[in-house]
N, C-alpha and C positions, 0 to 999 in steps of 0.2 A: 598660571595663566600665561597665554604665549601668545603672540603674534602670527597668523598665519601666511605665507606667502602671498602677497598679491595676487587677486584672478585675472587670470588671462581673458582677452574677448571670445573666446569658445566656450567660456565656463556660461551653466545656465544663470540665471539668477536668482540672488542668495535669499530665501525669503527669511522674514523675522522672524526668530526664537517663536514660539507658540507660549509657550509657560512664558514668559517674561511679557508678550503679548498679553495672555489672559491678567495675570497681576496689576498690569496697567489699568486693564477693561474693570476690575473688581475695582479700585479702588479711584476712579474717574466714577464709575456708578454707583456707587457708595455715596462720594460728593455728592451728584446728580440728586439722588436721594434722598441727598438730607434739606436738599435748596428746595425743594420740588414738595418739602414738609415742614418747612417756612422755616429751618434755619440759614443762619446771614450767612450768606456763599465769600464772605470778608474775611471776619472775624468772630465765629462761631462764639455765645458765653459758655464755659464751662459747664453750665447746668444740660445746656444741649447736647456736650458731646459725652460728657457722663452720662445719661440717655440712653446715646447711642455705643454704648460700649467704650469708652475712655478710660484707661489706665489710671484710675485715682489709687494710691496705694490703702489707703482706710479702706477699701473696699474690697479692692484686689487681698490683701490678707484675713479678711473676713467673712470666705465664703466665695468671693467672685472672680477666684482663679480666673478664668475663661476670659476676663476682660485683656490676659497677659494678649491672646490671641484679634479675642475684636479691634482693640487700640491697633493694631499694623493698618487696618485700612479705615482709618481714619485720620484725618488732616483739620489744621488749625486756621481752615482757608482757602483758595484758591491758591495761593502764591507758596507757601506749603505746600500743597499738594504740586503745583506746578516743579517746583525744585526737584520735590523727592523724583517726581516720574522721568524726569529726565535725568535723573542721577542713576534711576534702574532702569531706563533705556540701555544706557552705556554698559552696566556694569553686568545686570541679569543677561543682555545679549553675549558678553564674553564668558559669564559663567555658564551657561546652558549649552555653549561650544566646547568648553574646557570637562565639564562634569558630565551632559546630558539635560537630559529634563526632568525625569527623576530625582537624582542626585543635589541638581540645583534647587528643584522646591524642598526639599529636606533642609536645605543649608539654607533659604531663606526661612522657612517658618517654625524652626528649633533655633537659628540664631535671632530670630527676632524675639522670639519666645522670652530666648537667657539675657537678652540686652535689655527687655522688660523687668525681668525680675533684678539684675544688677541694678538698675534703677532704683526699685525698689530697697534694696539691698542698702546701695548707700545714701538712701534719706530715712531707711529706719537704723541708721550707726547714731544720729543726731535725735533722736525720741528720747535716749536716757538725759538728755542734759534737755531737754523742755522745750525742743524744737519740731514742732510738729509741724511747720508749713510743707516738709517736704510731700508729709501723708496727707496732704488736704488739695497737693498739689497735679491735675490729672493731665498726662503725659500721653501722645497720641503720634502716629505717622510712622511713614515706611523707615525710615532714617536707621534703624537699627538693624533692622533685617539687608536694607541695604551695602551698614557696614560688617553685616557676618560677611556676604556676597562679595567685597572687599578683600574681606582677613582669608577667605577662604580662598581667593585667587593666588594672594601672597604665598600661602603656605604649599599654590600649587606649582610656585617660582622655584622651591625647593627642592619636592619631591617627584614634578611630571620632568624638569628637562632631562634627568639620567637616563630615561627612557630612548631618548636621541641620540645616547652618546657613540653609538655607532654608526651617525650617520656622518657625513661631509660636514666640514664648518657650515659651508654656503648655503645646507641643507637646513641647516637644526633652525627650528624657530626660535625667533629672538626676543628677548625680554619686552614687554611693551611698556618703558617708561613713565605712559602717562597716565596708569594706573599709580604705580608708585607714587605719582603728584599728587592726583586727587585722594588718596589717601591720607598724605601728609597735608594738604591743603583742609581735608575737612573734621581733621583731628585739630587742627591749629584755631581756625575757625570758631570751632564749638567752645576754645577756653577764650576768647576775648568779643566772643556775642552775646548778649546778655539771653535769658528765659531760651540756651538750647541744651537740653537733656546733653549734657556731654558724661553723665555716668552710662548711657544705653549706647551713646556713639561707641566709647571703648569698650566693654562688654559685649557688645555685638561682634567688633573689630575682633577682641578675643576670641572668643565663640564661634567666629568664622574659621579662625586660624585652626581651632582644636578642629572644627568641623569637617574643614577643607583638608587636614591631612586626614583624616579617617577615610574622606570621598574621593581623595587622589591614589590610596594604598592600592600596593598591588593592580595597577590601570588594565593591566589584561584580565585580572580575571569579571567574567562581566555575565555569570550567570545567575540563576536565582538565589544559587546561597549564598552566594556573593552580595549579591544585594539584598539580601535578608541580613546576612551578619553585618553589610554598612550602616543599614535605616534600624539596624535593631541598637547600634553601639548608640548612634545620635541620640535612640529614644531613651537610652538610658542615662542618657546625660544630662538629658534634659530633666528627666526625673528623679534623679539625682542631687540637681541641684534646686528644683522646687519646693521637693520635699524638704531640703535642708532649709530653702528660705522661709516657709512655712512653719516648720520645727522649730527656730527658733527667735521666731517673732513673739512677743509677749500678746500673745493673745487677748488674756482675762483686760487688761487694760485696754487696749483695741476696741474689745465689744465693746465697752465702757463708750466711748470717742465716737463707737458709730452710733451708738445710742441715739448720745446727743448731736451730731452732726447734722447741719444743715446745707441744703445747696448754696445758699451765699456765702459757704466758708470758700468756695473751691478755688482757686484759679488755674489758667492754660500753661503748659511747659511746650 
């Protein structure tokens, strides 16, 4: 992720990202949506947004994979939802200049995907010792996908500037520091705020990284097999690592749990 030179007053002007545009519009009417179908536009209950697709992990390992995906556009509120968008204002607008558009929904909705399932991941380490809040626990918002969009800028700090190194100092584009901040600001954040998914923060954050060097490789080449073999590596990754979470989740006891499961067990992450 770089900085681009200043535009001069001759330049036209810039409009916004489209994809980072529509992701915004998806997930404001989603909100819209669910206010508009009488849930609290506040402080949503967990029975409402399990519902509407909420990331509860007893469930998500039970059959409703797919919820890995619904939970991104859904939010725990207004104010939630208000954070995230403005967090992927910033960040989807530098990744969709740095990647594309393509590129960039790939790295948000396979990094959101994996920062879903790391979630999962580590609140089912804690079921052998008799902890189950975590799987009762349903976990929703952009925040993960946003930190692949993060990890993945990082990783393009790495491998896009060589690309320049033939040009002038004064030429090369320069680091944009204030990525770096919010990075580290909202990795720090997530371990001393209480009820914030901070296993999807870093997993996502991961996820992005692996991501964003796969979608930064080789910048010139930018034809179809080219982007066949980028969106093909992501999809393998992603299923790669599902099936493994899948694999090796104890099942037979699960179905057990969702048997007896009721919506008053759940609460919001």
């Amino acid at each position: 992720m770089t900085r681009p030179p200043p535009p001069s007053a001759m330049d036209p002007p810039r409009l916004f990202p489209k994809a980072t545009a529509v992701l915004i519009a998806l997930n404001v009417g989603v909100w819209l949506l669910q206010v508009a179908a009488g849930v609290a536009p506040l402080l949503p209950p967990p029975a409402a947004l399990i519902a509407w697709g909420g990331d509860l992990p007893l469930l998500t390992l039970t059959g409703d994979t797919w919820r890995l995906v619904t939970a991104l556009f859904l939010h725990g509120g207004v104010l939630h939802l208000g954070m995230n968008m403005a967090a992927l204002a910033f960040t989807g607008t530098r990744a969709e200049d740095e990647f594309g558009t393509p590129r960039m929904l790939v790295v948000y909705l396979a990094g959101g995907v994996l920062a879903g399932a790391a979630s999962i991941l580590w609140n089912e380490r804690h079921v052998a010792a008799g902890d189950l809040s975590g799987l009762m626990t349903v976990s929703v918002g952009a925040s993960g996908a946003i930190m692949a969009l993060f990890g993945a800028l990082l990783a393009a700090l790495v491998l896009v500037p060589p690309r320049f190194a033939h040009l002038p100092a004064q030429q090369r584009p320069q680091v944009d520091f204030r990525l770096v901040q919010l990075v580290a600001i909202n990795v720090a954040v997530g371990f001393v705020v209480p009820h914030v998914d901070q296993a999807a923060h870093v997993g996502g954050l991961l996820a992005g990284m692996a991501l964003g060097g796969v979608m930064a490789a080789l910048p010139a080449a930018t034809g179809g097999r080219a982007a066949l073999a980028r969106h093909g590596v992501a999809a393998l990754l992603v299923a790669v690592c599902i099936g493994a979470l899948l694999h090796g989740a104890p099942r037979q006891q699960l179905q057990v749990l969702r048997a007896q499961w009721s919506w008053q067990q759940a609460a919001v992450r």
